[in-house]
Backbone as CSV, one residue per row, in Angstrom:
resi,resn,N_x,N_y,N_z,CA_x,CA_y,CA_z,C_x,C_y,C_z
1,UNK,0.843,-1.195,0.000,0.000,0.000,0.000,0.882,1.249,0.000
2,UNK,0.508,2.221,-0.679,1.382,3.466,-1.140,0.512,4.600,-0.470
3,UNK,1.083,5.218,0.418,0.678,6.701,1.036,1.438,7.636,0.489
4,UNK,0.674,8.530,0.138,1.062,10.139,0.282,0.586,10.847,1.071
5,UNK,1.300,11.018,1.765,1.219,12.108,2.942,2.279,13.786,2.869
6,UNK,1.081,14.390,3.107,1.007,16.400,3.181,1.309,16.483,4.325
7,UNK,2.492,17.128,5.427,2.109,17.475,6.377,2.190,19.454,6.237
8,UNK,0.914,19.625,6.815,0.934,21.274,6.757,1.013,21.509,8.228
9,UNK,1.656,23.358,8.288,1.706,23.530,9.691,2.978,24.740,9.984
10,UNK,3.074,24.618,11.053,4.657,25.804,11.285,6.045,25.397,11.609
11,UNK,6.165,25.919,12.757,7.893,25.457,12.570,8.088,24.030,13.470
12,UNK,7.155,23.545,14.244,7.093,22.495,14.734,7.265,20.810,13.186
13,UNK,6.423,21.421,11.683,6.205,20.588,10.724,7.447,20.765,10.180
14,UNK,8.405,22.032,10.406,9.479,22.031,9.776,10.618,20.983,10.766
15,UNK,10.822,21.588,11.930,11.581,20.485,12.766,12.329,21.295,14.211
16,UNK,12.204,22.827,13.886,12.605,23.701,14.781,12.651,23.219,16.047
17,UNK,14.160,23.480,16.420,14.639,22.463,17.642,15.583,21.642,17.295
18,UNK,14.760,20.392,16.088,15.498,19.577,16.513,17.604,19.507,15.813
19,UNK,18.043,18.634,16.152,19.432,18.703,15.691,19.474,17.632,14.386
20,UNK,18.695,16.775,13.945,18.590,15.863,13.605,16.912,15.270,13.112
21,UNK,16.827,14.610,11.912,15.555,13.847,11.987,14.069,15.123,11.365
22,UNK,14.035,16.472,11.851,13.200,16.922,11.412,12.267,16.743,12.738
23,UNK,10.880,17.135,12.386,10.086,17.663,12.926,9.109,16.362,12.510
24,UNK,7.807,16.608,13.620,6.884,15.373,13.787,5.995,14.471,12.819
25,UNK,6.307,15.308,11.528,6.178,14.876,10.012,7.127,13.747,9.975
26,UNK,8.350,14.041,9.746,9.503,12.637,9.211,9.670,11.525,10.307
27,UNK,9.128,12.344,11.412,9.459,10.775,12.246,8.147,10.134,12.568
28,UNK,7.009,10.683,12.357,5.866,9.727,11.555,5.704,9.031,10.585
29,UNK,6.171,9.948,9.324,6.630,9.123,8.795,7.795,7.920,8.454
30,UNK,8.549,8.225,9.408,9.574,6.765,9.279,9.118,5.759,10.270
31,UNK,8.311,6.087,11.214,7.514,4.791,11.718,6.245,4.305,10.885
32,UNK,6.147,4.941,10.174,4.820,4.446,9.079,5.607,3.655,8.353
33,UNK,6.580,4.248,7.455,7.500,2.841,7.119,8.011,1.969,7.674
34,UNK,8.170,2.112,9.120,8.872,0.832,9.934,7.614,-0.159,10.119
35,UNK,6.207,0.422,9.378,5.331,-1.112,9.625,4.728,-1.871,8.136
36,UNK,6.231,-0.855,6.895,5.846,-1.639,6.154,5.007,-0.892,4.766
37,UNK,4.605,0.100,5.361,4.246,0.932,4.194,5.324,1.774,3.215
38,UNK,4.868,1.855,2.350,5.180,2.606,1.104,4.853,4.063,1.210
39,UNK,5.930,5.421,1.617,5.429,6.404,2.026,6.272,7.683,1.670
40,UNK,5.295,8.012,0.655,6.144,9.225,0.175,5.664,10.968,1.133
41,UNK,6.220,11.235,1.452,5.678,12.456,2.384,6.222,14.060,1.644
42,UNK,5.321,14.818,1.802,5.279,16.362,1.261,5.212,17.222,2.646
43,UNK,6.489,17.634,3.235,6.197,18.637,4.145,6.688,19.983,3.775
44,UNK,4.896,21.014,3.689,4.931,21.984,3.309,4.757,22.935,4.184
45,UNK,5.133,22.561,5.565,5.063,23.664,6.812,6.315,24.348,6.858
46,UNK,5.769,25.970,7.703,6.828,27.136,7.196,6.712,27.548,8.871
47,UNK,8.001,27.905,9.156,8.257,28.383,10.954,7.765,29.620,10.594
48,UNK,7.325,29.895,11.736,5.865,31.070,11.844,4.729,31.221,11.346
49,UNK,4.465,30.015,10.768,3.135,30.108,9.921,1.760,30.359,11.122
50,UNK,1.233,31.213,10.507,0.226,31.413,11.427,-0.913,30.744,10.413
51,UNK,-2.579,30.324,11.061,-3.613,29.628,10.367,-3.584,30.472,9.016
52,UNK,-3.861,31.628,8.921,-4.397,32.469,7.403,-3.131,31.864,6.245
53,UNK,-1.581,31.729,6.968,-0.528,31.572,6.122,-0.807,29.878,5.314
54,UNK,-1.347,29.073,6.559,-1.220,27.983,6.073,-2.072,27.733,4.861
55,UNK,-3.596,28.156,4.721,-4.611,28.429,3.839,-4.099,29.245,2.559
56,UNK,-3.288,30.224,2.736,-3.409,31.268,1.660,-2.056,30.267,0.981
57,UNK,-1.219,29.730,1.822,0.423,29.426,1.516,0.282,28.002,1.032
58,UNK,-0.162,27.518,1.875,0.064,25.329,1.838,-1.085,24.776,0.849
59,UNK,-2.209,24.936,1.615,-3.730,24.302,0.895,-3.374,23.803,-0.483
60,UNK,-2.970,25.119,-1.609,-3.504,24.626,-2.725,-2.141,23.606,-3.517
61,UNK,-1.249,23.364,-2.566,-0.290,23.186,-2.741,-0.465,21.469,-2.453
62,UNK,-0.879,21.809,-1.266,-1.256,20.005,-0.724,-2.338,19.219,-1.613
63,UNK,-3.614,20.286,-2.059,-4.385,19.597,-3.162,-3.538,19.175,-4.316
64,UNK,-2.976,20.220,-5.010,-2.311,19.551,-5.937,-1.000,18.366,-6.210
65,UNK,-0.875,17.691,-4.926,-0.298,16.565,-4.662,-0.959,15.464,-4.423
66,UNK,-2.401,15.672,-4.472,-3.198,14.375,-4.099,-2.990,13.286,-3.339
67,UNK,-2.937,13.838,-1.705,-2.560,13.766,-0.599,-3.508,12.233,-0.602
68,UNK,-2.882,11.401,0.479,-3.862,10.589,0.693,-3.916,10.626,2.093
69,UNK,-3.174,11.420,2.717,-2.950,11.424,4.486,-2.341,12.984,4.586
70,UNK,-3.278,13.845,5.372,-2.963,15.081,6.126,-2.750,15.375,7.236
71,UNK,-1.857,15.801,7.966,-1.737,16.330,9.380,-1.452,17.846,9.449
72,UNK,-2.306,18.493,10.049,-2.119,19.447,10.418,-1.606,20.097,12.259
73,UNK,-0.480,21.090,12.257,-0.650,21.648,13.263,-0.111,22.886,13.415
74,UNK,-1.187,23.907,13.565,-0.524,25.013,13.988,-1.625,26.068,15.018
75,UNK,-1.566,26.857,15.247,-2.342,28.207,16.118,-1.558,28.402,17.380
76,UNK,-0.325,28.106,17.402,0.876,28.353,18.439,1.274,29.801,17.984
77,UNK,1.710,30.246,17.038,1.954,31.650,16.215,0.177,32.462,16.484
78,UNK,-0.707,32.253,16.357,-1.900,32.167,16.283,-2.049,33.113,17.307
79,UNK,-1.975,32.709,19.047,-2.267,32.910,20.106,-0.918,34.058,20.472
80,UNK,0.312,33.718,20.495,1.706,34.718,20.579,1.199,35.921,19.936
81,UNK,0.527,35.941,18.298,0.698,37.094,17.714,-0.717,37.920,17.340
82,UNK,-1.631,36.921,18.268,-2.953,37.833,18.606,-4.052,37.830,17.618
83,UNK,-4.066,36.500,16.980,-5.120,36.282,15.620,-6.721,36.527,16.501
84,UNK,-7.273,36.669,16.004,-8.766,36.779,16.669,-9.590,35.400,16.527
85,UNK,-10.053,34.514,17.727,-10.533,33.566,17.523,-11.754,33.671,16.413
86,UNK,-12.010,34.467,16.347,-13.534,33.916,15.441,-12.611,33.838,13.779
87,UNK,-11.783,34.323,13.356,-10.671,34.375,12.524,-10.139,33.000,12.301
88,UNK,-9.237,32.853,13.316,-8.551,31.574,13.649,-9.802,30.529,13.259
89,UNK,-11.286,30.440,13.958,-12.129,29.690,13.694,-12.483,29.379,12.023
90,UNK,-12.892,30.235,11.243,-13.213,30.764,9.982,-12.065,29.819,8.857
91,UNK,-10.943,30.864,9.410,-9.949,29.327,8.441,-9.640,28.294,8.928
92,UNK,-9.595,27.319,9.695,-9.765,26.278,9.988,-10.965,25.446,9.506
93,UNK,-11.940,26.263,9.110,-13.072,25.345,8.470,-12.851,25.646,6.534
94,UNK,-12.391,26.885,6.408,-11.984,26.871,5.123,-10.716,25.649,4.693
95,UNK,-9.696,25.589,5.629,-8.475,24.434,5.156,-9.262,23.232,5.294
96,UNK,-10.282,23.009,6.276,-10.705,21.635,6.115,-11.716,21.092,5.042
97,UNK,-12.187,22.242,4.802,-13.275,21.772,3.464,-12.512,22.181,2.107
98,UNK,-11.488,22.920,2.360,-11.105,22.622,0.897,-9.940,21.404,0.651
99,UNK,-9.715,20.930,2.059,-8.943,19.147,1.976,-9.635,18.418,1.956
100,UNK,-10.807,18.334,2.014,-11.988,17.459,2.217,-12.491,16.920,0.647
101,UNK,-12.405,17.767,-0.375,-12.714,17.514,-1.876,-11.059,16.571,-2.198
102,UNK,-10.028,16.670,-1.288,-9.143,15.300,-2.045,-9.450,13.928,-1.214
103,UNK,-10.309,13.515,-0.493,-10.873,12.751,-0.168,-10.003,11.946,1.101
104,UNK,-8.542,12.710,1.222,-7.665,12.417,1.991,-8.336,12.624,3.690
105,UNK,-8.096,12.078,4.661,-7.987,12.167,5.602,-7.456,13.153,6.562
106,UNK,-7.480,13.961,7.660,-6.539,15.163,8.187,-7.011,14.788,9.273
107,UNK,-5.341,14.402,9.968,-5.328,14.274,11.201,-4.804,15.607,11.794
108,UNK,-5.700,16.545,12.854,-5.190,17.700,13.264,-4.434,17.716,14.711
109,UNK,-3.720,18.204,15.057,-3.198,18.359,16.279,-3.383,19.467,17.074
110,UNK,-4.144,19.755,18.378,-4.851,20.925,18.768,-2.932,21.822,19.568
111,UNK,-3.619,22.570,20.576,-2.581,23.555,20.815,-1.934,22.533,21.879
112,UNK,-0.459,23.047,22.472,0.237,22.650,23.745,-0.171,23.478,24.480
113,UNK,-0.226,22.787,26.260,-0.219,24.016,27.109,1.267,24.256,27.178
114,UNK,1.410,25.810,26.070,2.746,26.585,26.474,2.951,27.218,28.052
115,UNK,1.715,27.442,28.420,2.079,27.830,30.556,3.001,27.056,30.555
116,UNK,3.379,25.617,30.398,4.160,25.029,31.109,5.896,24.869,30.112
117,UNK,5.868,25.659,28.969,7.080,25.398,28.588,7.935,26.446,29.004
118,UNK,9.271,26.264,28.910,10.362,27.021,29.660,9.964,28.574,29.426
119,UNK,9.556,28.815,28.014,9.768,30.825,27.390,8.387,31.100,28.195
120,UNK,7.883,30.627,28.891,6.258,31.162,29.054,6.769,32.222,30.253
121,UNK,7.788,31.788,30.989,8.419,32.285,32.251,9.323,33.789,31.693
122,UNK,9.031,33.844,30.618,10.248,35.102,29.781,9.303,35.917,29.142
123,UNK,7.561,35.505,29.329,7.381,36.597,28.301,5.799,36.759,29.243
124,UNK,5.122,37.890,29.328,3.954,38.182,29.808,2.558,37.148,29.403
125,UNK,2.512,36.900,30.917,2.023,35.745,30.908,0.012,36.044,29.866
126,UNK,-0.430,37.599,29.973,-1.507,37.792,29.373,-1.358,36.977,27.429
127,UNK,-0.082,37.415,27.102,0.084,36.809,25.761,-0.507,35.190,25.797
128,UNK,-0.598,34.344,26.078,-1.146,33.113,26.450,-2.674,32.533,27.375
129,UNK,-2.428,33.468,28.200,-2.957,32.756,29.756,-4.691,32.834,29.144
130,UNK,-5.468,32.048,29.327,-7.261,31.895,28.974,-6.880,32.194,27.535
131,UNK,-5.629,31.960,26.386,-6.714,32.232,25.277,-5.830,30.872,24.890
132,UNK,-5.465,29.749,25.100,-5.419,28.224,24.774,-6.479,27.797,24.597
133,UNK,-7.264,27.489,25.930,-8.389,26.695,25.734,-9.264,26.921,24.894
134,UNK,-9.952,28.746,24.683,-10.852,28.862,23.384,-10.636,28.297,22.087
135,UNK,-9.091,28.456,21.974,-8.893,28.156,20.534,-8.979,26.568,20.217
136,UNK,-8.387,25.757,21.537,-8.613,24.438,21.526,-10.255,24.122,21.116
137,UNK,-11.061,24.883,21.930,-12.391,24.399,21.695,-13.009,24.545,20.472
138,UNK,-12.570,26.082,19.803,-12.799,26.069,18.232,-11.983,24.956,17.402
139,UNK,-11.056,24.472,17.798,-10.319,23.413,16.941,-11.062,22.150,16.897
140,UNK,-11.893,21.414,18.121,-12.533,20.687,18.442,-13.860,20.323,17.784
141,UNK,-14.535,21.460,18.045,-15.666,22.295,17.570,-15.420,22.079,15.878
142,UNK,-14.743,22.454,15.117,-14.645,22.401,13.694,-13.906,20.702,13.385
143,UNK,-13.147,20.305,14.332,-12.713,18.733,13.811,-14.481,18.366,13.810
144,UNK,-14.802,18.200,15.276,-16.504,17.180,14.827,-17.387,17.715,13.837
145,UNK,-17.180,19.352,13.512,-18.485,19.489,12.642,-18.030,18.634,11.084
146,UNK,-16.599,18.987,10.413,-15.865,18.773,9.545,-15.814,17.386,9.448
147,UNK,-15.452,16.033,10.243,-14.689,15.159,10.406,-13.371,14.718,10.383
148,UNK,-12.827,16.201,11.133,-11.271,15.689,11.118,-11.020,15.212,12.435
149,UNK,-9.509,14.442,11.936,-9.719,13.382,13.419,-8.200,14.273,14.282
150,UNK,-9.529,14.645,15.439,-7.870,15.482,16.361,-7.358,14.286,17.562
151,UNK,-6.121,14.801,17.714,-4.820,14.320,18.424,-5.016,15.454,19.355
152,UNK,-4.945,14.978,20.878,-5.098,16.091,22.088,-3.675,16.243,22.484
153,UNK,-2.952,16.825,21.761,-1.694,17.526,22.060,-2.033,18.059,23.613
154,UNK,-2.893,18.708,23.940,-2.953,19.880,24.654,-3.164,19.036,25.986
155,UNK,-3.716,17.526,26.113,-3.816,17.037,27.433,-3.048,16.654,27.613
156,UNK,-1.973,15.899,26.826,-0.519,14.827,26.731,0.253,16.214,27.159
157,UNK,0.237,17.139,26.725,1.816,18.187,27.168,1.487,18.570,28.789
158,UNK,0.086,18.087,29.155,0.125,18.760,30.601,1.103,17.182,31.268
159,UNK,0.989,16.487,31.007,1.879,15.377,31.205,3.263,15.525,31.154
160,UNK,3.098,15.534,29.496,4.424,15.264,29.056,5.884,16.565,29.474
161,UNK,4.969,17.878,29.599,6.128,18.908,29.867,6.942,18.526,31.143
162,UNK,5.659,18.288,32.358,6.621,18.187,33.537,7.477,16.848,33.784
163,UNK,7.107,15.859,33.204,7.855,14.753,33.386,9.154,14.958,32.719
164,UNK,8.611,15.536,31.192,10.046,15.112,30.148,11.020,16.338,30.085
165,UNK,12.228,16.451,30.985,12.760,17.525,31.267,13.231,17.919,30.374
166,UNK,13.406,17.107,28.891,14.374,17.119,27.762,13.145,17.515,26.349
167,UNK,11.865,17.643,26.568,11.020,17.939,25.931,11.297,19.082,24.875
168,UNK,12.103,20.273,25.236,12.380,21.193,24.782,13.662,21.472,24.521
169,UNK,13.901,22.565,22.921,15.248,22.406,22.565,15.396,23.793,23.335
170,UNK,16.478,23.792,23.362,17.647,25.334,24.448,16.804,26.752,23.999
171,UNK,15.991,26.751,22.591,14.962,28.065,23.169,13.600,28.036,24.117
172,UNK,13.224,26.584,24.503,12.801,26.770,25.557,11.462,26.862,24.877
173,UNK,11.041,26.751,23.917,9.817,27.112,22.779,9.839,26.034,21.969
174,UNK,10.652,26.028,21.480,10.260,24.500,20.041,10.769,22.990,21.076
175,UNK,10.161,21.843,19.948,10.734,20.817,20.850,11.805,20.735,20.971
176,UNK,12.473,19.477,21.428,13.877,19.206,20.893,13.704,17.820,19.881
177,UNK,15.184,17.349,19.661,14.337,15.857,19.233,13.781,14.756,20.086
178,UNK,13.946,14.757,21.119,13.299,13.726,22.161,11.564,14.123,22.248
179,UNK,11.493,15.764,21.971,10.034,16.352,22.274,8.992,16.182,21.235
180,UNK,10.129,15.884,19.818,9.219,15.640,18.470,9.031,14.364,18.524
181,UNK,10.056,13.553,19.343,9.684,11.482,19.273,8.500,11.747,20.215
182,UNK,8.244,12.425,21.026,7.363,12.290,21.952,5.754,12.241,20.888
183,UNK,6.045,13.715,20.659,4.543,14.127,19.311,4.163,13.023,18.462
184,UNK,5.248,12.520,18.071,5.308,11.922,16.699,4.432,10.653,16.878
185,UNK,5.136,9.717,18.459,4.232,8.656,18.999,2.834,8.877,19.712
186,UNK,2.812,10.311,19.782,1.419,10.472,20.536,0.200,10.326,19.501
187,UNK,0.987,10.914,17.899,-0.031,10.898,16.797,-0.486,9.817,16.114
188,UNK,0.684,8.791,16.204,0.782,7.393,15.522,-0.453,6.702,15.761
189,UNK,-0.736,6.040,16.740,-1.625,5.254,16.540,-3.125,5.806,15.908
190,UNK,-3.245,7.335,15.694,-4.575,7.887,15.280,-3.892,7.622,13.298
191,UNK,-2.837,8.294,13.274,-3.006,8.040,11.767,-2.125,6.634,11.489
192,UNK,-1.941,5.941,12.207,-1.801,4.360,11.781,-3.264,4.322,11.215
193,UNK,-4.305,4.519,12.226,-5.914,3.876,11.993,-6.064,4.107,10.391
194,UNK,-5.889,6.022,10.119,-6.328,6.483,9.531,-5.665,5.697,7.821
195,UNK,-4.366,5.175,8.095,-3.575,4.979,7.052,-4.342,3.320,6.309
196,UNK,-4.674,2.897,7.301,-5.005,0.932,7.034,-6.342,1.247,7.014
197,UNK,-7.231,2.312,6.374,-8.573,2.071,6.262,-8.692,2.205,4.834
């Protein structure tokens, strides 16, 4: 069986952080091949992409590759640089219905709680603090109306930050590579499903 897989998104899809390996795109995809699949991958995520960039920038880019597997993740830039949820809401249902006519699948990944990563302590805590969860809930909110299948990033990092001291690369903001193996296995078993149907 032959996948093509799009991953769209920001600097997390690019790999920012890591030293090695890339970002939570390539090391999904090299465990998708470690079970055997055939997997060609398109990662068209850009560091700082905010939601409007990914729509105006990636979308028509990923259609015209005739994706058979999508992951999306971004609204981390989103929340830092003050997008307006009903905004943020609006394109998120535009990227999903216009991925929805390649008949491909999109697995989305909602926000991290950044409170708990190292830079949250370096920068005013109003930039963040109550506007995660709205946007999580609009992300939620548009996966069930849409049918995209979300990955709860946002409950696993209340976990995963304080345990995994190595979660983050030296800016204290992106992962590292231990923080993208972390992502990468948290997403797997949703787009394993999505890949063998």
């Amino acid at each position: 069986m032959s996948v093509n897989y799009v991953a769209l998104g920001d600097s997390t899809a690019v790999g920012v952080g890591a030293t090695r390996g890339g970002g939570y795109p390539e090391r999904l995809a090299s465990r998708l091949r470690r079970d055997g699949l055939s997997l060609g991958l398109t990662n068209l995520g850009v560091s700082g992409a905010r939601i409007r960039d990914v729509f105006t920038g990636q979308v028509k880019a990923a259609v015209a590759v005739q994706p058979t597997l999508v992951t999306l993740g971004v609204g981390t830039n989103d929340i830092w640089r003050g997008t307006a949820l009903e905004d943020f809401r609006e394109d998120l249902e535009r990227i999903a219905r216009r991925l929805k006519q390649t008949g491909a699948p999109l697995a989305l990944v909602n926000i991290a709680d950044m409170a708990l990563a190292p830079i949250a302590q370096m920068v005013p805590s109003t930039l963040y603090e109550g506007r995660i969860e709205p946007f999580n809930a609009a992300i939620a909110e548009v996966a069930r109306a849409e049918g995209l299948h979300l990955v709860d990033l946002h409950s696993a990092s209340r976990e995963m930050f304080p345990r995994s001291t190595h979660f983050f690369s030296q800016d204290g903001f992106h992962p590292s590579d231990e923080g993208y193996e972390e992502w990468a296995d948290l997403m797997l078993p949703t787009v394993r499903t999505l890949v063998s149907r």
